[in-house]
ROFI-575329 format. One record per residue (C-alpha): residue number from 1; residue in three letters; x, y, z. Coordinates in nm, 3 decimals, always signed. Layout:
<nr NUM	rest ALA	u X	v Y	w Z>;
...
END
This chain:
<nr 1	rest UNK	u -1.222	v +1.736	w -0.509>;
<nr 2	rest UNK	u -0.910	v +1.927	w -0.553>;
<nr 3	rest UNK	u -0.709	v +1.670	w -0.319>;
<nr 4	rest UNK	u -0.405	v +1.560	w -0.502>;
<nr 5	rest UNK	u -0.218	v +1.306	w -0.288>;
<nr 6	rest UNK	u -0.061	v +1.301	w +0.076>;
<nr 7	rest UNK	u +0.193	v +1.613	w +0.116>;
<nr 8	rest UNK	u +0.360	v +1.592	w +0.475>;
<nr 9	rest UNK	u +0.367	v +1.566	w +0.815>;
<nr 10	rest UNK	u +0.489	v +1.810	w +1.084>;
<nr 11	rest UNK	u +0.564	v +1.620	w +1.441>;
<nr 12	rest UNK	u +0.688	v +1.801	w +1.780>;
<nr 13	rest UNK	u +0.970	v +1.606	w +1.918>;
<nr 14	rest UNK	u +1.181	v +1.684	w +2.234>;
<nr 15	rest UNK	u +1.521	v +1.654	w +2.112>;
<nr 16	rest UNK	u +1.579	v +1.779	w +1.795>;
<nr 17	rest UNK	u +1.973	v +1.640	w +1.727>;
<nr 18	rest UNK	u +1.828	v +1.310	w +1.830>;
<nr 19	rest UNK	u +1.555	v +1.287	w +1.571>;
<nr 20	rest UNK	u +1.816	v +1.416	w +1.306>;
<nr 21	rest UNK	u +2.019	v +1.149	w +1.390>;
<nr 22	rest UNK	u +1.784	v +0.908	w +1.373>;
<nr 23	rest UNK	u +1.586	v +1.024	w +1.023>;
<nr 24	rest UNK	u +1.889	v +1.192	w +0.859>;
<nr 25	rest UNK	u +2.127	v +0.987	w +1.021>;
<nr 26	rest UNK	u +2.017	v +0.612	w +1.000>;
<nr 27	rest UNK	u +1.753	v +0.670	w +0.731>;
<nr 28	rest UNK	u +1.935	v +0.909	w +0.457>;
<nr 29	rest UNK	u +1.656	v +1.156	w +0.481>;
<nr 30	rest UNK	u +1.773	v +1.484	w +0.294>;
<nr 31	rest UNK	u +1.798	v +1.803	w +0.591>;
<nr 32	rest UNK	u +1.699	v +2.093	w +0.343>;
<nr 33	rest UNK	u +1.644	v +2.346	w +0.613>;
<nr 34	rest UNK	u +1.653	v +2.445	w +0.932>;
<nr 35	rest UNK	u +1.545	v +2.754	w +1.125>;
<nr 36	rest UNK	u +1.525	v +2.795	w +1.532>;
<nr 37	rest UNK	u +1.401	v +2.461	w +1.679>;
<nr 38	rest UNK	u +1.295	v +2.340	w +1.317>;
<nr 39	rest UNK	u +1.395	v +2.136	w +1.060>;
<nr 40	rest UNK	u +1.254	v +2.048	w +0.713>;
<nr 41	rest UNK	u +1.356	v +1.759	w +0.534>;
<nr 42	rest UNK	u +1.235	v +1.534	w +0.224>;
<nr 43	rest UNK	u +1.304	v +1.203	w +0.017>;
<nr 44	rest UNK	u +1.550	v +1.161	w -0.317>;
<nr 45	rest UNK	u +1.266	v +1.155	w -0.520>;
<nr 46	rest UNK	u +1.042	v +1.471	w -0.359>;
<nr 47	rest UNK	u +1.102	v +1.814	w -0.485>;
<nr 48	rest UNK	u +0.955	v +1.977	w -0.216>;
<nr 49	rest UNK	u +0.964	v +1.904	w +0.220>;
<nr 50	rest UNK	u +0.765	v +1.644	w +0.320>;
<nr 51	rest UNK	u +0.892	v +1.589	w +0.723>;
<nr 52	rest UNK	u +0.878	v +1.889	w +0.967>;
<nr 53	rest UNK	u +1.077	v +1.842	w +1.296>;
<nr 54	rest UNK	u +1.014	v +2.092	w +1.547>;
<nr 55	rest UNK	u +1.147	v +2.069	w +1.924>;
<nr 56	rest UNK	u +0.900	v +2.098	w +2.191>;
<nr 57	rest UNK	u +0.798	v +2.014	w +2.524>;
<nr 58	rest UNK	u +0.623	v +1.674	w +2.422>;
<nr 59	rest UNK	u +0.577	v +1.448	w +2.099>;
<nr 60	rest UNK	u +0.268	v +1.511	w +1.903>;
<nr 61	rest UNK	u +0.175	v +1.583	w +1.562>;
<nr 62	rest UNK	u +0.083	v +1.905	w +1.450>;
<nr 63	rest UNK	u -0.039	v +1.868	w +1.064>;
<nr 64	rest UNK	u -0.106	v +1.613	w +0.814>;
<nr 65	rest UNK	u -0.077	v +1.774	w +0.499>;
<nr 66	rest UNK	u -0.202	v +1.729	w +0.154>;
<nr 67	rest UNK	u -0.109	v +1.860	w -0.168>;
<nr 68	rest UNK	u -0.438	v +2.061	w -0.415>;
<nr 69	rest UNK	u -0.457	v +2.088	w -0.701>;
<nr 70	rest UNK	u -0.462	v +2.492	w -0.739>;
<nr 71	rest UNK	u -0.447	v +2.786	w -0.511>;
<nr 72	rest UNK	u -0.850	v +2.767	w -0.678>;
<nr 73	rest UNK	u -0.845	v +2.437	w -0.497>;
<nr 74	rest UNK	u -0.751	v +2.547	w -0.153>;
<nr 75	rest UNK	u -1.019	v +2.868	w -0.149>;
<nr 76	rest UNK	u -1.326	v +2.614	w -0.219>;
<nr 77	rest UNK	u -1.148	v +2.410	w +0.105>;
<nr 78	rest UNK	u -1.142	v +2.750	w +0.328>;
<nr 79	rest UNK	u -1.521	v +2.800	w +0.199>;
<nr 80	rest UNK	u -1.615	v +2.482	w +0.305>;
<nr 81	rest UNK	u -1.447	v +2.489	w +0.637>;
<nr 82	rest UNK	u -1.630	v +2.821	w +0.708>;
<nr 83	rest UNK	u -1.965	v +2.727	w +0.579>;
<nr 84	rest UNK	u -1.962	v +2.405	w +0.791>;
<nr 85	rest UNK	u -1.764	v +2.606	w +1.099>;
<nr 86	rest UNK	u -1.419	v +2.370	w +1.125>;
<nr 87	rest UNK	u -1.189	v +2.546	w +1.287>;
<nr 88	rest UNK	u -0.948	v +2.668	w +1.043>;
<nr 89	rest UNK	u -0.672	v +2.957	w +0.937>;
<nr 90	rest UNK	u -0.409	v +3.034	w +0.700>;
<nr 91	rest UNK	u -0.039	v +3.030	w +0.779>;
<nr 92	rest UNK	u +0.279	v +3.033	w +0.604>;
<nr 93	rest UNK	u +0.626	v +2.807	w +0.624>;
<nr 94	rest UNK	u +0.914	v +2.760	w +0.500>;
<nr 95	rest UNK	u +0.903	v +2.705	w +0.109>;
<nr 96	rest UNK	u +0.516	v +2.747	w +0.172>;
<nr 97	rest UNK	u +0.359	v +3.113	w +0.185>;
<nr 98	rest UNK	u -0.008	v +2.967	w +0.221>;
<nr 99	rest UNK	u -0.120	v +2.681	w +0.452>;
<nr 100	rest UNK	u -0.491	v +2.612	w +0.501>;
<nr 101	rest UNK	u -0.482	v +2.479	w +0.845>;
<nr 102	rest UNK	u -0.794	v +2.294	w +0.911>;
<nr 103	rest UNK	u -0.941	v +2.080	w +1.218>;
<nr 104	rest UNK	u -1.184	v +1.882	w +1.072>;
<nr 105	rest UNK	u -1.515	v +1.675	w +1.265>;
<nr 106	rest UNK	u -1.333	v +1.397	w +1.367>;
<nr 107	rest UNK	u -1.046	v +1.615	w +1.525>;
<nr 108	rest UNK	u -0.742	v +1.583	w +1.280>;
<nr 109	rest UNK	u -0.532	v +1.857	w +1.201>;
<nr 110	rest UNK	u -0.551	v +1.868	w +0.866>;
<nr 111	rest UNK	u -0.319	v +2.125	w +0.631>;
<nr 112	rest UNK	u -0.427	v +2.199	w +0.234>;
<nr 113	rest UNK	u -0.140	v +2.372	w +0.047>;
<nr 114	rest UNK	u -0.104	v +2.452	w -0.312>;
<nr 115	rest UNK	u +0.243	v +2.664	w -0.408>;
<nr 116	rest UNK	u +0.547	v +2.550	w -0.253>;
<nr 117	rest UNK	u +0.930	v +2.612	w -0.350>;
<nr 118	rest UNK	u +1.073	v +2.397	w -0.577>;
<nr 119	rest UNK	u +1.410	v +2.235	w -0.436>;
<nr 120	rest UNK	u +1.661	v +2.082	w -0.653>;
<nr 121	rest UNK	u +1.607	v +1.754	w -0.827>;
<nr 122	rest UNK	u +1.859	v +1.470	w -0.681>;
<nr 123	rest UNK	u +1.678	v +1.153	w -0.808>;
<nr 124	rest UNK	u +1.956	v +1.047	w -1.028>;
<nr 125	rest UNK	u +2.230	v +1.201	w -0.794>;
<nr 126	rest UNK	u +2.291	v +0.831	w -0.678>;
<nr 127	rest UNK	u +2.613	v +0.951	w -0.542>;
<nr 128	rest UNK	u +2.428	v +1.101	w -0.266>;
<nr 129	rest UNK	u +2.215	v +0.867	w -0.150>;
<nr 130	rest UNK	u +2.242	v +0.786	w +0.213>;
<nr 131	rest UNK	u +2.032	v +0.482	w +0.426>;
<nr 132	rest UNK	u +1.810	v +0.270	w +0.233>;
<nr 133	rest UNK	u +1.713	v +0.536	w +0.009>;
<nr 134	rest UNK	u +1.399	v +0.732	w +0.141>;
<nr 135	rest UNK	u +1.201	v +0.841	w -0.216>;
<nr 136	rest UNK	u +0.878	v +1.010	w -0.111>;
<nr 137	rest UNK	u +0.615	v +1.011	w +0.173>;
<nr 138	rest UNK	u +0.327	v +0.751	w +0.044>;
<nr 139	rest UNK	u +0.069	v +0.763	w +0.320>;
<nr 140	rest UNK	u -0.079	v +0.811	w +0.674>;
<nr 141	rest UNK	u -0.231	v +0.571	w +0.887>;
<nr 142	rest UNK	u -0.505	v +0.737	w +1.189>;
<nr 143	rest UNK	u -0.689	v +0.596	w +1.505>;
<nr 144	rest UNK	u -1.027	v +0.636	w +1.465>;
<nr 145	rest UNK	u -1.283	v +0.556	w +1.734>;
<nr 146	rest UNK	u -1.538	v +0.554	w +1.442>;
<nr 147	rest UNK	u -1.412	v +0.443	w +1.118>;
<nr 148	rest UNK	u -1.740	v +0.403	w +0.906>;
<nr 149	rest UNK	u -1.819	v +0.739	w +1.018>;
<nr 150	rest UNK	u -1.504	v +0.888	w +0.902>;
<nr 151	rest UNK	u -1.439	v +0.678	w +0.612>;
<nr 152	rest UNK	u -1.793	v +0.770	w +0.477>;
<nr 153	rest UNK	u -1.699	v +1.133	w +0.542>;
<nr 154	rest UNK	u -1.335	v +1.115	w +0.365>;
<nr 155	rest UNK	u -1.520	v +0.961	w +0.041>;
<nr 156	rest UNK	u -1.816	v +1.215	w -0.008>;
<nr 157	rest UNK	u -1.644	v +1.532	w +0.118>;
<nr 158	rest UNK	u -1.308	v +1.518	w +0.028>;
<nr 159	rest UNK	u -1.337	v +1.316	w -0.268>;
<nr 160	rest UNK	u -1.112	v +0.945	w -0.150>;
<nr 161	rest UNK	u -1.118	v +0.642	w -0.286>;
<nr 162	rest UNK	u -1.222	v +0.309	w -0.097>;
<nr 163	rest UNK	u -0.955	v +0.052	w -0.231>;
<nr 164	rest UNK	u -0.931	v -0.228	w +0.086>;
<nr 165	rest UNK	u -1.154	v -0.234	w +0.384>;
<nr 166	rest UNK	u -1.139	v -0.527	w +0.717>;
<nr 167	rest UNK	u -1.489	v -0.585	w +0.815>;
<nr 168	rest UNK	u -1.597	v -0.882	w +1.111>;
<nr 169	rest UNK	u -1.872	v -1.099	w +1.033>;
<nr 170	rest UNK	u -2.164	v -0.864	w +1.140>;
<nr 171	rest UNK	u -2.050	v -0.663	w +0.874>;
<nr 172	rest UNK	u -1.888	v -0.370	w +1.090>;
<nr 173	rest UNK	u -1.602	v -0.164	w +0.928>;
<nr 174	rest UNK	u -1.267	v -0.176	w +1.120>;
<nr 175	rest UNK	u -1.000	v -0.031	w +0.915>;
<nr 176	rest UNK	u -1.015	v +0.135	w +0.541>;
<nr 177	rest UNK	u -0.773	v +0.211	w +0.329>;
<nr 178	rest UNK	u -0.861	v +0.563	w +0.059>;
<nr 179	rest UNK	u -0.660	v +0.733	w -0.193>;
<nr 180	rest UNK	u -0.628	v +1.016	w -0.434>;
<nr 181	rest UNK	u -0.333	v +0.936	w -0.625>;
<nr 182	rest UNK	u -0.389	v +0.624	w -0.769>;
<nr 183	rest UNK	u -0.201	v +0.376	w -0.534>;
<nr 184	rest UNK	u -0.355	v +0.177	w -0.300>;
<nr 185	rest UNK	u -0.380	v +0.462	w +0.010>;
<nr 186	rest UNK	u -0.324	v +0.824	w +0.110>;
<nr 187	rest UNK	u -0.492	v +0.785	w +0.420>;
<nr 188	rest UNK	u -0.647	v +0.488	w +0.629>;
<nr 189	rest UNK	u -0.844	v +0.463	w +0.946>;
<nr 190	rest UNK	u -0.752	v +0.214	w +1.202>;
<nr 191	rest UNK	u -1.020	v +0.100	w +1.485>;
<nr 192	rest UNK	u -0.842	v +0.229	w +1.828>;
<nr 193	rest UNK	u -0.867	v +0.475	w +2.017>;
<nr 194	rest UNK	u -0.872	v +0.867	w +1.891>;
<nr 195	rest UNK	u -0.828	v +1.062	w +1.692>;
<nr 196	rest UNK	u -0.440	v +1.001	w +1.704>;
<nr 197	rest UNK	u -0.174	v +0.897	w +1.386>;
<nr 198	rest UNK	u -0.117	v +0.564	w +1.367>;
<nr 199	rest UNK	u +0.200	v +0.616	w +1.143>;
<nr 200	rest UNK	u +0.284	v +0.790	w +0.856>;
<nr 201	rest UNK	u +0.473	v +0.576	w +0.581>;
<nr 202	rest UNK	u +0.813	v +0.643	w +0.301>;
<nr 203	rest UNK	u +0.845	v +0.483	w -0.032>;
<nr 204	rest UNK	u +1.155	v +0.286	w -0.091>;
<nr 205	rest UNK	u +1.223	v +0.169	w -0.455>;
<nr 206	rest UNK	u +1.217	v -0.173	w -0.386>;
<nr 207	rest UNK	u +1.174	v -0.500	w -0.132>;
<nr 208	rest UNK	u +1.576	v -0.509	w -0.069>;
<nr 209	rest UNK	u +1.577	v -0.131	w +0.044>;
<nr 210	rest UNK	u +1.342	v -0.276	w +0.330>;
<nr 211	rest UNK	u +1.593	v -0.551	w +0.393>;
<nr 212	rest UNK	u +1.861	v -0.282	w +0.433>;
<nr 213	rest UNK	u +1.650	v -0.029	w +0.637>;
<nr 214	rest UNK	u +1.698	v -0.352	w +0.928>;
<nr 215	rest UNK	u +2.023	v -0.417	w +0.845>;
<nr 216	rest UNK	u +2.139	v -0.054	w +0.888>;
<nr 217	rest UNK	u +1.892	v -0.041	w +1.218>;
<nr 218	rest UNK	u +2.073	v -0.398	w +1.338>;
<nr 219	rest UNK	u +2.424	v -0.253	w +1.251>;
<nr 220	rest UNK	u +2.343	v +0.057	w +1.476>;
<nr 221	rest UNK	u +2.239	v -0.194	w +1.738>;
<nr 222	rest UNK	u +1.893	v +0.006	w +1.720>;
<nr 223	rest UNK	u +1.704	v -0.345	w +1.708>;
<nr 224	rest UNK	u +1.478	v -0.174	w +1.965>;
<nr 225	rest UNK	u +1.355	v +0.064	w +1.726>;
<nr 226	rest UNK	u +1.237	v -0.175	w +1.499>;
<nr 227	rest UNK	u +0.893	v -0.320	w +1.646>;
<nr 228	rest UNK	u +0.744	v -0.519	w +1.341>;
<nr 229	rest UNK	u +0.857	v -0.655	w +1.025>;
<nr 230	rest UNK	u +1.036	v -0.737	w +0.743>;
<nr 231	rest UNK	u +0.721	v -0.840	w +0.640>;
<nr 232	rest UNK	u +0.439	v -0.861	w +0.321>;
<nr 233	rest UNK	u +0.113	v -0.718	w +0.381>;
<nr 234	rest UNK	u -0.207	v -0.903	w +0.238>;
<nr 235	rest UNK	u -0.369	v -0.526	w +0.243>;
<nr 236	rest UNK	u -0.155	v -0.368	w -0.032>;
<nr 237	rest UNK	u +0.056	v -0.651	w -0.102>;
<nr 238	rest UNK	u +0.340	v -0.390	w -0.002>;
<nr 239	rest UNK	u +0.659	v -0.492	w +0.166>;
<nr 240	rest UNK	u +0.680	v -0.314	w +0.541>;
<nr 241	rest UNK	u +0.900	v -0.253	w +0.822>;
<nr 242	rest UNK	u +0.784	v -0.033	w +1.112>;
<nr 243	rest UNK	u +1.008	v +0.156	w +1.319>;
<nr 244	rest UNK	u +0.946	v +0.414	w +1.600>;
<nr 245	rest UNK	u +1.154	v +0.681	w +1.639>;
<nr 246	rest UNK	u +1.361	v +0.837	w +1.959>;
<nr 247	rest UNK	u +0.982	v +1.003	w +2.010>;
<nr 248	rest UNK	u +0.785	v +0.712	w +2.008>;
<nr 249	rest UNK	u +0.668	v +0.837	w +1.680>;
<nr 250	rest UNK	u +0.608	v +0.546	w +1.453>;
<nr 251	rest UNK	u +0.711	v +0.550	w +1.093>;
<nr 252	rest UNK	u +0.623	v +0.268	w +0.797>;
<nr 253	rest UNK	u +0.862	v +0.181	w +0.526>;
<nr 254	rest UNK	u +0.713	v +0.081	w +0.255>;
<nr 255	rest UNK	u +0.720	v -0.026	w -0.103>;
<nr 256	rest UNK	u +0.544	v -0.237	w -0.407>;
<nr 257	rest UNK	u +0.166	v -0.168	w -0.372>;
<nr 258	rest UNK	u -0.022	v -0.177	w -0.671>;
<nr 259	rest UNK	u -0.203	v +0.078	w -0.907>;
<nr 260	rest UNK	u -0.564	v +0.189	w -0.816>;
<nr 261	rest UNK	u -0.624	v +0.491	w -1.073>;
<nr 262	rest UNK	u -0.929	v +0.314	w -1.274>;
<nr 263	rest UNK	u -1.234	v +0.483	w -1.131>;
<nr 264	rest UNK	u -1.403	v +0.174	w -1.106>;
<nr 265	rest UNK	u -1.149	v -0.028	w -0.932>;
<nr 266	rest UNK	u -1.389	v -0.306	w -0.679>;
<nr 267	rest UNK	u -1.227	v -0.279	w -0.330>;
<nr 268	rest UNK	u -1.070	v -0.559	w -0.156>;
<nr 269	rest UNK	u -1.246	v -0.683	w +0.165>;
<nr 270	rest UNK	u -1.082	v -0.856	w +0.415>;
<nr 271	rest UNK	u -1.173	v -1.013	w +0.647>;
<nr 272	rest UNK	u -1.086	v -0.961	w +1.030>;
<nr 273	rest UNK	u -1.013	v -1.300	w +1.126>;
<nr 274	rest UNK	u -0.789	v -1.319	w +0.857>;
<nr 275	rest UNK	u -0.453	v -1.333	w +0.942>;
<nr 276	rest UNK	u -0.297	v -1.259	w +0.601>;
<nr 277	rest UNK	u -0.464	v -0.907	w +0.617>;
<nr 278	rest UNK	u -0.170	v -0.800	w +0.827>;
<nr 279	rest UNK	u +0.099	v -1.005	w +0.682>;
<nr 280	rest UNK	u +0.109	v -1.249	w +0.399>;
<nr 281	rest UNK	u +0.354	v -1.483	w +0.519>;
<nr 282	rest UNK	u +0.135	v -1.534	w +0.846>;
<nr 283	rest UNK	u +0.381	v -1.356	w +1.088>;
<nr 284	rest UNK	u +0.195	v -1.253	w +1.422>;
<nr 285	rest UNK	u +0.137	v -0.869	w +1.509>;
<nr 286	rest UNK	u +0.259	v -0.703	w +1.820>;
<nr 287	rest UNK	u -0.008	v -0.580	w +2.087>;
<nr 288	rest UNK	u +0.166	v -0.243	w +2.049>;
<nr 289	rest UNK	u +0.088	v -0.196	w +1.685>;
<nr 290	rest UNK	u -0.275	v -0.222	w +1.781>;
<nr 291	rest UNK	u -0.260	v +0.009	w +2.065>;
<nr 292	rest UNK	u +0.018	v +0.281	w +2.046>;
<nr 293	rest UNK	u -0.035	v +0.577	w +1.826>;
<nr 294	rest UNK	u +0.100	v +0.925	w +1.842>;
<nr 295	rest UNK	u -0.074	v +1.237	w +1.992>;
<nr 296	rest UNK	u -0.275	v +1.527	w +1.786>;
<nr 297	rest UNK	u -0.257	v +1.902	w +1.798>;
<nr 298	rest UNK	u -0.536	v +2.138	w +1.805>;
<nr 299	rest UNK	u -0.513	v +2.457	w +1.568>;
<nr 300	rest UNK	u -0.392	v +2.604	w +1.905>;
<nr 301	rest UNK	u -0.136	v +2.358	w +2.017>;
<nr 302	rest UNK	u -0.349	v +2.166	w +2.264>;
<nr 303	rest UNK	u -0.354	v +1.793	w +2.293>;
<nr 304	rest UNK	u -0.688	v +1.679	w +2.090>;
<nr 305	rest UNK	u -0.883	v +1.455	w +2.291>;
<nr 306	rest UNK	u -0.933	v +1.114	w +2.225>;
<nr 307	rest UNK	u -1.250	v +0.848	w +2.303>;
<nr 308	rest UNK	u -1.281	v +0.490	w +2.296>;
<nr 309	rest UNK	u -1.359	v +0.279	w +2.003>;
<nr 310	rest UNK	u -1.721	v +0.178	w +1.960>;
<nr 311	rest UNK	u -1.581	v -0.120	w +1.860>;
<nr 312	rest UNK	u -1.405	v -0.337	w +2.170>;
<nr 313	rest UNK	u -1.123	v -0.568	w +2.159>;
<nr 314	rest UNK	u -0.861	v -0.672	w +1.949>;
<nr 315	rest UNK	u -0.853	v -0.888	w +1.646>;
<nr 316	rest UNK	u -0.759	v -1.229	w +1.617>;
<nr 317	rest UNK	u -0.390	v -1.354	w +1.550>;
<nr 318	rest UNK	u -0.231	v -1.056	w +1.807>;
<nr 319	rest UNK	u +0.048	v -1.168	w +2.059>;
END
């Protein structure tokens, strides 16, 4: 499949000034661009825009993008889409003349790009650096009401990569974890309620950046902001802190997974009575990180709707 890796992620947010103060501000993301009610911004490492902030009447999430491999790559995705009738249509953006917009069967807005400006490299401009020094986007993390369903479908159509999985003792599937560009995820599906985005995640270059993400949050005296975390995962052994921002809108940083690019890399199963899934160290989860999750766009700006999980209740090991 001509997937390549997560791209971006384009939220609605009311205030506009407020979320640049929060993810330019307090986190040191770069502000490449801004037109109207929008602005475009990326990590030290990323040579092209990986956050779109536009202002608008409520918080929701309009695209998750991901990068293809060719402009090849995103025609067989528009063929597919029609021959299977997703909604879908091309659009251009800033820095991005072609956008395969696509809703696909489980409702998420999904957006396929190839060509896209090149901005200036500033990974060694150290000088620069601002907050605990944003790199890249990593991942995104959805609600699903069904995630066998959809984690089936993201393997055999799109062409992901099972690397972790939670399963209870009957054997049911509650959360997955898939990639394309060799690291542990690019997407996962979270049991809840959906379709909605769980989070959507930054790379930091190591486990002190983390530690200086909630310093900078504590010195702001934006504790408030920060609902989980410093912490380890057991999935992906990665460091994590989870913040929500002025929109409710929560974002992972995140840092030290491990390499998944042999194609016959076993997954990991956890189990869901397992604490350590969630974090190593043994740390209890909030009730919020289980049930809060951001709203979805239709391709014409309506709220998607969301059903119940199939599968009721809430793990083990939650406050």
């Amino acid at each position: 499949m001509a997937i390549v890796r997560v791209g971006f992620v384009e939220l609605w947010v009311r205030d506009l000034e407020k979320s640049l103060e929060f993810y330019q501000g307090l986190l040191g993301f770069r502000l490449e661009h801004r037109e109207k009610k929008a602005a475009y911004l990326r990590g030290y490492e990323e040579l092209e825009w990986s956050l779109k902030l536009t202002e608008a009447p409520f918080p929701a999430v309009r695209a998750l993008g991901f990068k293809v491999d060719s402009e090849e790559g995103v025609r067989a995705l528009q063929d597919l889409a029609a021959k299977e009738g997703w909604p879908h249509r091309l659009e251009a953006d800033w820095g991005r003349p072609e956008v395969l917009k696509v809703q696909d069967p489980f409702g998420y807005p999904l957006a396929f790009y190839f060509k896209a400006e090149k901005l200036p490299r500033v990974l060694q401009r150290y000088h620069e650096y601002r907050g605990p020094g944003i790199l890249r986007i990593d991942h995104l993390n959805v609600f699903s009401p069904a995630v066998g369903e959809a984690t089936r479908f993201y393997q055999e159509v799109f062409g992901f990569r099972l690397t972790e999985y939670t399963e209870d003792d009957e054997g049911r599937l509650w959360a997955s974890w898939l990639h394309r560009k060799g690291n542990v995820h690019d997407i996962a599906f979270t049991n809840g309620e959906g379709p909605r985005l769980h989070h959507f995640a930054y790379w930091l270059p190591d486990p002190l950046a983390v530690l200086k993400a909630a310093d900078i949050l504590a010195g702001a005296m934006r504790t408030d902001q920060i609902e989980r975390g410093p912490g380890r995962h057991g999935i992906s052994n990665a460091m994590f802190l989870y913040l929500k921002d002025p929109d409710g809108h929560r974002i992972e940083l995140y840092t030290s997974d491990y390499l998944t690019v042999d194609p016959d890399h076993p997954p990991v199963r956890w189990s869901l009575n397992d604490p350590r899934r969630q974090t190593l160290w043994g740390h209890r989860t909030p009730k919020s990180w289980f049930l809060e999750g951001s709203v979805l766009l239709d391709l014409e700006e309506n709220p998607v709707p969301t059903r119940p999980s199939v599968l009721q209740g809430l793990p083990e090991h939650v406050t």
